[in-house]
C-alpha positions in Angstrom: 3.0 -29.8 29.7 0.9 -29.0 26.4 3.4 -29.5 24.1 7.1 -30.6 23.8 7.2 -30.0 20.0 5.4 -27.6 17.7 3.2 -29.2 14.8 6.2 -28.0 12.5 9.5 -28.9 14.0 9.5 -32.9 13.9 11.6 -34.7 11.4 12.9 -38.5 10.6 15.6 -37.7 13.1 13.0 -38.0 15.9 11.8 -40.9 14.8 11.0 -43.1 18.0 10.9 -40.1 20.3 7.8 -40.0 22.3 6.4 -36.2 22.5 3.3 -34.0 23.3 1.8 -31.9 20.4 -1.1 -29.0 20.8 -2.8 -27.4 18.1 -6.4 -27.5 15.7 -7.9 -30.1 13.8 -6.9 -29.0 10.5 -9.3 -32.2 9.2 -9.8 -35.7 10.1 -10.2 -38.6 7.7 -11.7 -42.2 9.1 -11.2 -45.3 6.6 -12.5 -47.9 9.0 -9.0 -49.8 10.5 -6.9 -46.2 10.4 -7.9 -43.1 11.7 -5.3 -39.7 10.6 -5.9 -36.7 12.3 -4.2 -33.2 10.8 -3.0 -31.3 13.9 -2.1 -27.6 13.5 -0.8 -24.6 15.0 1.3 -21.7 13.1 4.7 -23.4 13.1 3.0 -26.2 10.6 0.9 -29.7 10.2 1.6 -32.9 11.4 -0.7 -36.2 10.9 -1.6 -38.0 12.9 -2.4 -41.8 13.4 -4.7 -44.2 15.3 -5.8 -47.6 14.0 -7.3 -51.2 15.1 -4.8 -52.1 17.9 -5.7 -48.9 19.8 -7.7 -48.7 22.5 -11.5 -48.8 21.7 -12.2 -45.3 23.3 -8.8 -43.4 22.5 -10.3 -44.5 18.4 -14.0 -43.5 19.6 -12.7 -40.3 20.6 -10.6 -39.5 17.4 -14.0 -39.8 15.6 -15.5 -37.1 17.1 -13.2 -34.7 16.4 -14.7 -32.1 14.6 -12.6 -29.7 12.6 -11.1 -26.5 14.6 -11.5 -28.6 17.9 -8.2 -28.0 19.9 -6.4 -31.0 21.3 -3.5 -32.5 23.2 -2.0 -35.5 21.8 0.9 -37.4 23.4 2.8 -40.5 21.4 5.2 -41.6 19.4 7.2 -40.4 16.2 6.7 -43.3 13.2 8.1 -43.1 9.3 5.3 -42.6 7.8 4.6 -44.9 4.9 2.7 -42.2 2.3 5.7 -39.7 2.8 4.0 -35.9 1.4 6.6 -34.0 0.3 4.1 -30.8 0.4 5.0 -30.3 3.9 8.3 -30.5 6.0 7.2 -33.1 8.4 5.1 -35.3 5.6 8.2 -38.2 6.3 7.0 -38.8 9.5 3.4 -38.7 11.9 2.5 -39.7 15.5 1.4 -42.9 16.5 -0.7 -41.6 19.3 -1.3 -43.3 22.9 -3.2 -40.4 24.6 -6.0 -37.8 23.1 -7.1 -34.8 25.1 -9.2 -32.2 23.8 -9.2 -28.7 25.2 -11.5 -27.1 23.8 -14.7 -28.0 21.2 -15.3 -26.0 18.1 -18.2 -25.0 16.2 -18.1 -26.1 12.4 -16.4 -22.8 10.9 -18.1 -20.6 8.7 -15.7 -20.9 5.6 -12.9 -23.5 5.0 -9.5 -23.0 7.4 -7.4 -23.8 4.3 -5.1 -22.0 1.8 -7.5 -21.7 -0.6 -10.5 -21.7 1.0 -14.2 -21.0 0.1 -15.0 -18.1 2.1 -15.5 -14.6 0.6 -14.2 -11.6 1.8 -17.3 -10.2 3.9 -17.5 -13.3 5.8 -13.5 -13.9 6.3 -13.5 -10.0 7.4 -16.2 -11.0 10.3 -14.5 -14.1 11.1 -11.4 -12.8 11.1 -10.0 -14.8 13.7 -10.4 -17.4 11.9 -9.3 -16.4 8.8 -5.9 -15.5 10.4 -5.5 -19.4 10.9 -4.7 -19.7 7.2 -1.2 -19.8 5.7 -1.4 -17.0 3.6 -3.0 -14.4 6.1 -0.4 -15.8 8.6 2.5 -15.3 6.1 1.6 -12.1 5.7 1.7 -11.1 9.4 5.0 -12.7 10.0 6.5 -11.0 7.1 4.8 -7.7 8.4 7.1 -8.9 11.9 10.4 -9.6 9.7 10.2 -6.1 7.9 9.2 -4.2 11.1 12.7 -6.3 12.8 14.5 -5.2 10.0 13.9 -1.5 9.7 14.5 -1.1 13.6 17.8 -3.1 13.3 18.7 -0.8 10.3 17.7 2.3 11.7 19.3 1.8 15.0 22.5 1.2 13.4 22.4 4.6 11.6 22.2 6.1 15.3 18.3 7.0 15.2 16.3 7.0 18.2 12.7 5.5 18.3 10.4 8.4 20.1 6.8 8.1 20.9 4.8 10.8 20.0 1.5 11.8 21.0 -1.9 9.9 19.5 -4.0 13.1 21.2 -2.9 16.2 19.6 -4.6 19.5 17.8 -6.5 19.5 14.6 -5.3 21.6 12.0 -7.2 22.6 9.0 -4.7 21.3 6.2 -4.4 18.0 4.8 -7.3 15.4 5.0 -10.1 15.2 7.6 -9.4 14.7 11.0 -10.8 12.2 13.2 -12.0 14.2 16.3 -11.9 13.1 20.2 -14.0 14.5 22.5 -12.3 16.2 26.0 -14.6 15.7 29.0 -12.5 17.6 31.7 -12.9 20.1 28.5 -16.1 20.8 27.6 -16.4 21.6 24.0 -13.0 20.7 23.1 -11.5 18.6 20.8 -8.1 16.6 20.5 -7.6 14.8 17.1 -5.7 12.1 16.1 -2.7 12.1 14.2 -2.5 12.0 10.1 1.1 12.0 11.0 4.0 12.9 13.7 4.6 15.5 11.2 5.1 18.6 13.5 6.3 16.7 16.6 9.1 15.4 14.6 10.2 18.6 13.7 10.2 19.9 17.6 12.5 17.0 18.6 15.1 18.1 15.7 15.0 21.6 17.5 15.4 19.4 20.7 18.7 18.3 19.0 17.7 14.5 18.8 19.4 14.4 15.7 18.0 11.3 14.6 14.4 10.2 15.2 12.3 7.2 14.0 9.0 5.8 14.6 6.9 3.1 13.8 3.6 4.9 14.1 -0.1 4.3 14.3 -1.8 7.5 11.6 -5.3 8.3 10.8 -7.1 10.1 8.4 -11.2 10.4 7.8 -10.8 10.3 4.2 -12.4 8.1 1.5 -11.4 4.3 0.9 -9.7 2.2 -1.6 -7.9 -0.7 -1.8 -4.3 1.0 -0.5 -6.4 3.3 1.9 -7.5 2.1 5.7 -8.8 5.0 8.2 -5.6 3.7 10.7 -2.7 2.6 9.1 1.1 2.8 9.7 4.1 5.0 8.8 7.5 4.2 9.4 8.4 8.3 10.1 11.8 9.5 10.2 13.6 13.2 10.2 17.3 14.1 10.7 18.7 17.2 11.1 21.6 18.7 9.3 21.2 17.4 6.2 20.3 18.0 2.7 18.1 16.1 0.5 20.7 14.2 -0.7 21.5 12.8 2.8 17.7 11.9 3.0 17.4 9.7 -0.4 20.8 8.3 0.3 20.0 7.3 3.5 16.5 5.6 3.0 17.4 4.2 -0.5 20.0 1.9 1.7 17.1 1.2 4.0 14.7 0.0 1.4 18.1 -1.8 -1.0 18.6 -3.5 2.8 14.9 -4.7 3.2 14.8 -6.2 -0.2 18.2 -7.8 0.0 17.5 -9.2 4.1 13.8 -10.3 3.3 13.4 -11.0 -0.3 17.0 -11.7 -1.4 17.6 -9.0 -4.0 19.7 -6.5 -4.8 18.1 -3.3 -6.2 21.0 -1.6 -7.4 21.0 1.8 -8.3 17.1 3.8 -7.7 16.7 6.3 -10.6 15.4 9.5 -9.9 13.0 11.7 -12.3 11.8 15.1 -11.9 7.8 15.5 -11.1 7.7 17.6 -14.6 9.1 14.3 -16.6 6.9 11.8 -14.9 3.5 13.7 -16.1 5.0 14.2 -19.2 6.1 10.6 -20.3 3.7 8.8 -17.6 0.9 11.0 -16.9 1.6 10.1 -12.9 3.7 11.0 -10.2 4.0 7.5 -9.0 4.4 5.8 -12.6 4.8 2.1 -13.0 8.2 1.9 -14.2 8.4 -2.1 -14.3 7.6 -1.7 -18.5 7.8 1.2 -21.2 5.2 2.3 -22.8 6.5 5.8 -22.1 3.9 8.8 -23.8 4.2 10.3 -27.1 3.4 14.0 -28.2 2.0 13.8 -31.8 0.6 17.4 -31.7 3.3 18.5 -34.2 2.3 15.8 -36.9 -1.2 15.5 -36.2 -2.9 18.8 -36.1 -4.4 20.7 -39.0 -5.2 17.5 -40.6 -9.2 18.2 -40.8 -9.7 16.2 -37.8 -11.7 18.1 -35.5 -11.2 16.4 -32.4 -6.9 16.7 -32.9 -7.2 19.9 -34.4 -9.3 21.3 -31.3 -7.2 19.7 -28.2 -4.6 21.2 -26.2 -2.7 18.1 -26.6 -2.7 15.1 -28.7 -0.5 11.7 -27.1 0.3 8.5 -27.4 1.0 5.2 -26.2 2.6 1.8 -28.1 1.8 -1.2 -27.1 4.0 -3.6 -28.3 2.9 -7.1 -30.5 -1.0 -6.1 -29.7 -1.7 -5.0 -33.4 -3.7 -8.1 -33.3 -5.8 -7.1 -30.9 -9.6 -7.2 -32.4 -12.1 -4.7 -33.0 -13.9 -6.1 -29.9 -11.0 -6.1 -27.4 -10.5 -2.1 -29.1 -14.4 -1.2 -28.4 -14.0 -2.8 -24.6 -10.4 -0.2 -24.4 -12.9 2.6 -25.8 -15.4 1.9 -23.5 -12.9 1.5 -20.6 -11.7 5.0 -20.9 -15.1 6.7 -21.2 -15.9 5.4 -17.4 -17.0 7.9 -15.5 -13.6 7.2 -13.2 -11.4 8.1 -16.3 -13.7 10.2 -18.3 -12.7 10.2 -21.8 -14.7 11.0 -24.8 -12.9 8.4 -27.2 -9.9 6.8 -28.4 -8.0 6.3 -31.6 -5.6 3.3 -32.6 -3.6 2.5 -35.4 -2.1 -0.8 -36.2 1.4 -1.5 -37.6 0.4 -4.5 -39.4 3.0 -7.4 -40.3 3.0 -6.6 -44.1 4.3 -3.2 -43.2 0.8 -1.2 -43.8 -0.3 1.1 -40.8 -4.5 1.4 -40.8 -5.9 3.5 -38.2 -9.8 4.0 -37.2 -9.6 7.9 -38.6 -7.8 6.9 -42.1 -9.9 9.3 -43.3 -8.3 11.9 -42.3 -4.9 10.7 -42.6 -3.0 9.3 -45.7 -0.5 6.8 -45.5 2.1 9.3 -45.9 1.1 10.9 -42.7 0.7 7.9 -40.5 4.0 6.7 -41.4 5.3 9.8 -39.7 2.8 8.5 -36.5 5.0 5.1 -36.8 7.9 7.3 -36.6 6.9 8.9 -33.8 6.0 5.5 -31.9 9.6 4.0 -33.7 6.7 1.3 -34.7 7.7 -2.2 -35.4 5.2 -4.4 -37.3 2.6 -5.7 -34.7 2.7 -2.9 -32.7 -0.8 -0.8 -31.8 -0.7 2.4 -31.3 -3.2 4.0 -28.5 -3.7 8.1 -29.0 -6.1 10.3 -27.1 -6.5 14.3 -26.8 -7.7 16.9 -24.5 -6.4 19.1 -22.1 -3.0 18.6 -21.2 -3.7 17.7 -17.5 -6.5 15.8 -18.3 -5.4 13.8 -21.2 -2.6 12.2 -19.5 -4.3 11.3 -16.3 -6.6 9.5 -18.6 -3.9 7.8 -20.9 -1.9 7.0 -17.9 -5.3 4.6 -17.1 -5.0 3.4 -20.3 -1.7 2.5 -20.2 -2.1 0.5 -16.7 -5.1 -1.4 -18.1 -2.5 -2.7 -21.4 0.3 -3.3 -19.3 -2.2 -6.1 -17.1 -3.9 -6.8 -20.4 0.2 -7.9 -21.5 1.2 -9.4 -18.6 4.0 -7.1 -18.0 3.3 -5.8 -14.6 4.8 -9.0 -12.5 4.5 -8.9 -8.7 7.8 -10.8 -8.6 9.4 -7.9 -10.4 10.3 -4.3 -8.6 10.8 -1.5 -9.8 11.7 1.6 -7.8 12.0 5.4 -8.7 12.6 8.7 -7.0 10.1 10.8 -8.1 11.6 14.4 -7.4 11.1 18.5 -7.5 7.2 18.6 -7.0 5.2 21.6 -7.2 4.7 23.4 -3.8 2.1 24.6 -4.2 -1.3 23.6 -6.1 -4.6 25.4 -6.7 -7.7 24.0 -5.5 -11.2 25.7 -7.9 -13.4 25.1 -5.0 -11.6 27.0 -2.2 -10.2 29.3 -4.6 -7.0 29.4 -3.5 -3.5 27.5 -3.2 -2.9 24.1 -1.0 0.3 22.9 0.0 1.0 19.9 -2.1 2.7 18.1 0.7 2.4 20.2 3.8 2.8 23.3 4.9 6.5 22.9 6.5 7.9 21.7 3.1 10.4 23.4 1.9 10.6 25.8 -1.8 13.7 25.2 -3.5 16.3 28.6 -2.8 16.1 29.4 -6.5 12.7 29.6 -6.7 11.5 31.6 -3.5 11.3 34.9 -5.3 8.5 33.1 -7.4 6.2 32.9 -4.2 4.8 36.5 -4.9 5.0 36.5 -8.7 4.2 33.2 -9.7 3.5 30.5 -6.8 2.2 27.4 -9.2 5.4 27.5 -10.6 7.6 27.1 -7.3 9.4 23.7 -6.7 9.4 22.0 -3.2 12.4 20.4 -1.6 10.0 17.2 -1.9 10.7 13.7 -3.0 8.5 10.6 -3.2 9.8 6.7 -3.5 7.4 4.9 -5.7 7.9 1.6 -6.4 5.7 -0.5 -9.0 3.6 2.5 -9.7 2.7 2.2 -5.8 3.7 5.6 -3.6 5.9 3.9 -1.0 7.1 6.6 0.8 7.2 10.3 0.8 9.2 13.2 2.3 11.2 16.9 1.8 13.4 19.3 3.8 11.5 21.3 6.0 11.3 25.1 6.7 13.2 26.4 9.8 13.1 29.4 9.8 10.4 31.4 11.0 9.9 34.3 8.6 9.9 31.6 5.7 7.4 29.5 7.4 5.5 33.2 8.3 5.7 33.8 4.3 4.4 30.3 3.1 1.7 30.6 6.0 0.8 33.7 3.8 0.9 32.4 0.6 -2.0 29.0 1.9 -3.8 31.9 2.8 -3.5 31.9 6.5 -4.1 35.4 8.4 -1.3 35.8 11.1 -4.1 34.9 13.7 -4.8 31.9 12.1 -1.2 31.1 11.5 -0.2 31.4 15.3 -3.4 29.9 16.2 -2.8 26.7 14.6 1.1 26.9 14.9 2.4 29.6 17.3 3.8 26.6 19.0 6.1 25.8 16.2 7.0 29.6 15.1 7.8 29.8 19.1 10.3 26.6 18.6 11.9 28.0 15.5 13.0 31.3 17.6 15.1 29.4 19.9 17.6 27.4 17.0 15.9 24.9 14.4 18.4 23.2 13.0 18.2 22.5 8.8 16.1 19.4 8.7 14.2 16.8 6.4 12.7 13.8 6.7 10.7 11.2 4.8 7.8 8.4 5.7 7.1 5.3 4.1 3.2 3.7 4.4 4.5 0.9 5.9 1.2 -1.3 4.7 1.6 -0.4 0.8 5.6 -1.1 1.8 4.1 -4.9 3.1 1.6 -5.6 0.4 4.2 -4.5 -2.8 6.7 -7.0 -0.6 4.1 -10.0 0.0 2.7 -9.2 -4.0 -0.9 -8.1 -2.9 -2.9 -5.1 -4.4 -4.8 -4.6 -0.8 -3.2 -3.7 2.3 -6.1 -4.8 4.1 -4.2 -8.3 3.4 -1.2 -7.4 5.8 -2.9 -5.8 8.3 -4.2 -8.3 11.4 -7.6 -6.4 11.9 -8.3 -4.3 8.7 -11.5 -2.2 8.2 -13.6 -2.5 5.3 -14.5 -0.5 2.2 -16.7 1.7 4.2 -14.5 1.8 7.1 -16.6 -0.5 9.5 -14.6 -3.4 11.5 -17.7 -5.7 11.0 -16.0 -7.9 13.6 -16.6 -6.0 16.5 -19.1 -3.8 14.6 -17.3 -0.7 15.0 -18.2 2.3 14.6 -21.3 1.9 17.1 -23.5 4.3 19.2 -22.9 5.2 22.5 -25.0 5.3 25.4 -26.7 9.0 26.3 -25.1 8.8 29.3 -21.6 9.2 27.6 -22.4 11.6 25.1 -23.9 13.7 28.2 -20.0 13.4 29.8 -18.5 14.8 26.7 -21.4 17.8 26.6 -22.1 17.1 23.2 -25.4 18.1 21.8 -25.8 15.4 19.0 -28.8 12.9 18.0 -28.6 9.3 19.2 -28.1 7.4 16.4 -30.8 3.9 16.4 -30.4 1.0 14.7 
């Protein structure tokens, strides 16, 4: 037997018990008549003890131990004299009568601790070992709780889990496919999935009613910190239902994941159109956990003799609240923050609401006291407040001041990970023009729904058509996103039109679905959460590479197993494809 106990489980009410414990050397500490010997494993820590009455090579062999070396230890549970409160079993430790060790380790690359010394290149590599430590661990078995708890949810709302296919067809909308060469097809390609998306809605015309699916997705895009090249989607879809039913139904499941694994009680999600959360956030996924909410000045500030109000489209706002004090260097660093290439600015302007009362901004110039008063007024300014104000075009301008206003909400402390914050974000644009391709994208997908009203807009004025669409955001963070489908196949022929699809290339990519619609599709909807941003906002991390067990990096290598990698000629000669071998 390897272990009767776990290196977690043992308390003062064992004491005198004799029992077998496995696990790592989590370190090792010799002080010449006592020996103590951290054993681990992912339950917990326990010490333990050898000293000057033991037998002269049970004590040799406890000083070789190395840390990481894995060992069997069989003796007795003691009270421990140096109780450590830090750790559930720091009352007690093992007075130990028999050492084994199973296997030998070399001395890690980094420190196997909570706060250990390695970096994240070398903790990516090793990443075995990194997923000894606490924290990675804790984030995997919250990861397990979440997953336990969605399926326990779900499957009391009556929804089935249904695997879908991981080879399926590449379609030319949405972000770049990863491509699988067919052997017993020469010269075809299967792709994998960016989502279940169409599958889902062929088992709603298979009358499934109810389907869910915690899913494996990929997408050859670019990489960021909430982006991985695989990640996971918990993907749902009902049938009969409006959008109501849909928010309704996965607001409980997210108000049940909070209140089973974190112990809180959301309460009511509010719900904002699209159209209000550019205009007071400048972002459809705004962070909602502080104010801060935009201010049009255009009214009072134009025609003033300042060119650079007088000239733009649109002049707004932020207030930060109690950072009048801020000083002309922290005001330069904001200024030069918002003229990085990623935000692309040409300037700021700030006024302060000083404590006397007086308001000085950095274009007084151009402005006399009367006339930045009526700025205050706009701001409803308190003294110590700073007000933040950029211009431009109206798209542009708030992108850039929603930047800003991220940047002074960390700057202020108010974006706490132990707070949450959700919002439905709701009636996006269908449809959105792209310059380069000269034409109009689906700004979801191509199956998503216009609102009835707004269909006879399609022809006349498509940018201004709404989409049965919603998105959950919570923190500023796009949790999850989702609309009511098309089901009906002249609609879906008419929005095929309107992304600029011929009717080859419509039934080319998606005869298969028109076909399904033909023989009763049901009304349907459905949403998706990113299960990994769903993880990280839970755990209070800004990566979701830190709650996934084998993450990629920035530039999408696994540097663990080294992948991607070339292929022998040999297999590229199976798949008949006519490319270059790569060569290190």
């Amino acid at each position: 037997m390897h272990r009767t106990h776990t290196c977690g489980e043992l308390r003062i009410a064992d004491l005198g018990n004799t029992v077998t414990l496995s696990g790592w050397v989590q370190k090792s500490r010799d002080l010449g008549g006592m020996t103590f010997i951290d054993v681990r494993d992912r339950y917990g820590i326990t010490q333990l003890t050898f000293n000057s009455d033991d037998d002269d090579s049970l004590r040799a062999k406890a000083r070789e131990l190395g840390r990481e070396f894995v060992i069997k230890v069989t003796g007795t549970v003691i009270e421990r004299s140096n109780k450590n409160s830090k750790i559930p079993t720091g009352e007690i430790e093992i007075k130990v009568s028999s050492l084994d060790i199973l296997n030998e380790a070399k001395l890690p690359p980094f420190t196997i601790e909570d706060e250990t010394d390695g970096g994240d290149d070398i903790r990516m590599k090793f990443r075995y070992l990194d997923l000894r430590r606490n924290p990675v661990r804790e984030n995997l078995i919250l990861r397990h709780k979440m997953a336990q708890e969605i399926r326990r949810y779900l499957d009391e709302q009556n929804f089935l889990e249904v695997e879908t296919p991981v080879l399926i067809k590449s379609t030319p909308e949405g972000a770049r496919d990863f491509v699988v060469p067919s052997r017993m097809n020469p010269g075809e390609f299967y792709a994998l999935p960016q989502s279940p998306q169409t599958f889902k809605q062929l088992l709603m015309v298979s009358g499934f009613d109810r389907y869910f699916q915690i899913v494996k997705c990929f997408r050859d895009e670019d990489l960021r910190a909430d982006r991985q090249p695989e990640f996971t989607q918990i993907d749902c879809e009902m049938s009969f239902v409006e959008q109501e039913d849909i928010l309704n139904m996965f607001e409980g499941l997210t108000k049940h994941l909070f209140s089973k694994v974190k112990n809180i009680d959301l309460g009511q999600v509010p719900r904002m159109t699209y159209a209000d959360a550019m205009r007071l956030y400048g972002s459809d996924k705004p962070d909602t956990r502080f104010g801060m909410q935009f201010v049009e000045l255009n009214d009072i500030v134009k025609d003033k003799g300042f060119p650079v109000f007088d000239q733009a489209e649109l002049v707004v706002g932020i207030k930060a609240p109690g950072a009048a004090p801020y000083t002309r260097k922290q005001l330069d660093a904001l200024t030069d923050f918002v003229k990085r290439p990623q935000i692309g600015a040409a300037g700021l302007v700030y006024a302060r609401h000083n404590e006397d009362g007086s308001i000085k901004s950095s274009v007084d110039k151009f402005y006399n006291p009367g006339e930045l008063e009526k700025w205050n007024h706009a701001f409803e300014g308190k003294p110590g407040d700073l007000f933040l104000i950029m211009a431009g075009p109206t798209d542009k301008v708030r992108k850039q001041l929603n930047e800003l206003r991220l940047e002074i909400g960390n700057q202020l402390g108010l974006r706490d990970k132990n707070k949450f914050s959700p919002l439905w974000v709701m009636d996006f644009p269908l449809l959105e023009w792209d310059e380069d391709t000269a034409r109009y994208h689906a700004m979801h997908h191509p199956f998503t729904s216009p609102k009835p009203e707004d269909i006879t807009l399609l022809d006349t004025n498509p940018g201004e058509v709404r989409a049965n669409a919603y998105d959950l955001v919570i923190n500023g963070v796009e949790i999850g996103g989702g609309s009511i489908r098309i089901h009906d196949k002249e609609l879906q022929s008419l929005m095929f039109k309107h992304l600029g699809f011929t009717p080859e290339e419509a039934q080319k990519q998606f005869g298969f679905l028109m076909e399904a619609f033909t023989y009763g599709a049901p009304p349907h909807g459905g949403l998706a959460f990113g299960f990994d941003r769903l993880v990280s906002i839970f755990a209070g991390h800004d990566t979701i590479r830190d709650v996934i067990a084998f993450p990629k990096n920035n530039s999408g290598r696994d540097v663990m197993i080294d992948a991607p990698s070339t292929v022998a000629p040999e297999q590229l000669n199976e798949l008949s494809l006519a490319l270059a071998i790569k060569t290190k």
